[in-house]
C-alpha positions in Angstrom: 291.7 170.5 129.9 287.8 170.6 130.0 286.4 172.2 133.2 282.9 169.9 132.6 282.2 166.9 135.2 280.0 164.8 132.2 280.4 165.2 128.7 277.3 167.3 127.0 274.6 164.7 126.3 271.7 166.3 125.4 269.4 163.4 127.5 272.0 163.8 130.6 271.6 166.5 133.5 274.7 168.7 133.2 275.1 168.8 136.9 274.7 165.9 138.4 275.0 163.2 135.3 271.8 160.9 136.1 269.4 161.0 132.7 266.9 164.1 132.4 264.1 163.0 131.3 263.7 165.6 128.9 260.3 165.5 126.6 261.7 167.2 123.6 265.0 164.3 123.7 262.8 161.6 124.4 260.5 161.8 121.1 261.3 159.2 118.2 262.5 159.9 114.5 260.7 163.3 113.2 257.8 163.0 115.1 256.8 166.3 117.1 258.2 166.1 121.0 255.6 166.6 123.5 255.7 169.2 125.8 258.2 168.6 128.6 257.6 169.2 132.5 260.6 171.9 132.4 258.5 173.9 130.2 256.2 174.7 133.3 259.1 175.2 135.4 260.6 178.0 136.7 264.4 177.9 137.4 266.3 180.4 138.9 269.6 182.6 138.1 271.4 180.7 140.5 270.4 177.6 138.8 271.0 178.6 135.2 274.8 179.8 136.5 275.7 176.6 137.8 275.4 174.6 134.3 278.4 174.7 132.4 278.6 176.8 129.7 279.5 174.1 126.9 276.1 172.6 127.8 274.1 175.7 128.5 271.1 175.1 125.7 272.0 172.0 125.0 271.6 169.9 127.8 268.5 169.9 130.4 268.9 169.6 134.2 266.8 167.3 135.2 263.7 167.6 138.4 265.4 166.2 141.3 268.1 169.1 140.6 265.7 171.4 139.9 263.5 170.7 142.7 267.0 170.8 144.8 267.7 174.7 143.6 264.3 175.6 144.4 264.1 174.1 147.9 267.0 176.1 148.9 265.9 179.3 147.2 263.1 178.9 149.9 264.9 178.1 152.8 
């Protein structure tokens, strides 16, 4: 039985399921992705650890998580 909350989408946030917004998912056909804001972004171990592994690499978390992790990294 599969430990994974959401099935691995790569347009979906592994942790909490709302869409990503991910740049490099977004593009159309063969055209070359723009540059996304997670690109920029520093994310820490913590972070990284918490995404399942069936969707590490293949799935982005999106900025509100992101912007989650690092707010408690700082408090």
């Amino acid at each position: 039985m599969p430990t994974e909350k959401f099935p691995v989408l790569p347009s979906v946030c592994p942790l909490c399921g709302q869409p990503n917004q991910c740049a490099m998912e977004q593009r159309e056909g063969d055209t070359v992705p723009v540059p996304c804001w997670c690109t920029t972004a520093v994310f820490s171990a913590e972070l990284l650890q918490r995404i399942p592994e069936a969707a590490r690499n293949k799935a982005c978390v999106c900025q509100a998580c992101a912007t989650r992790a690092a707010d408690r990294s700082t408090t």
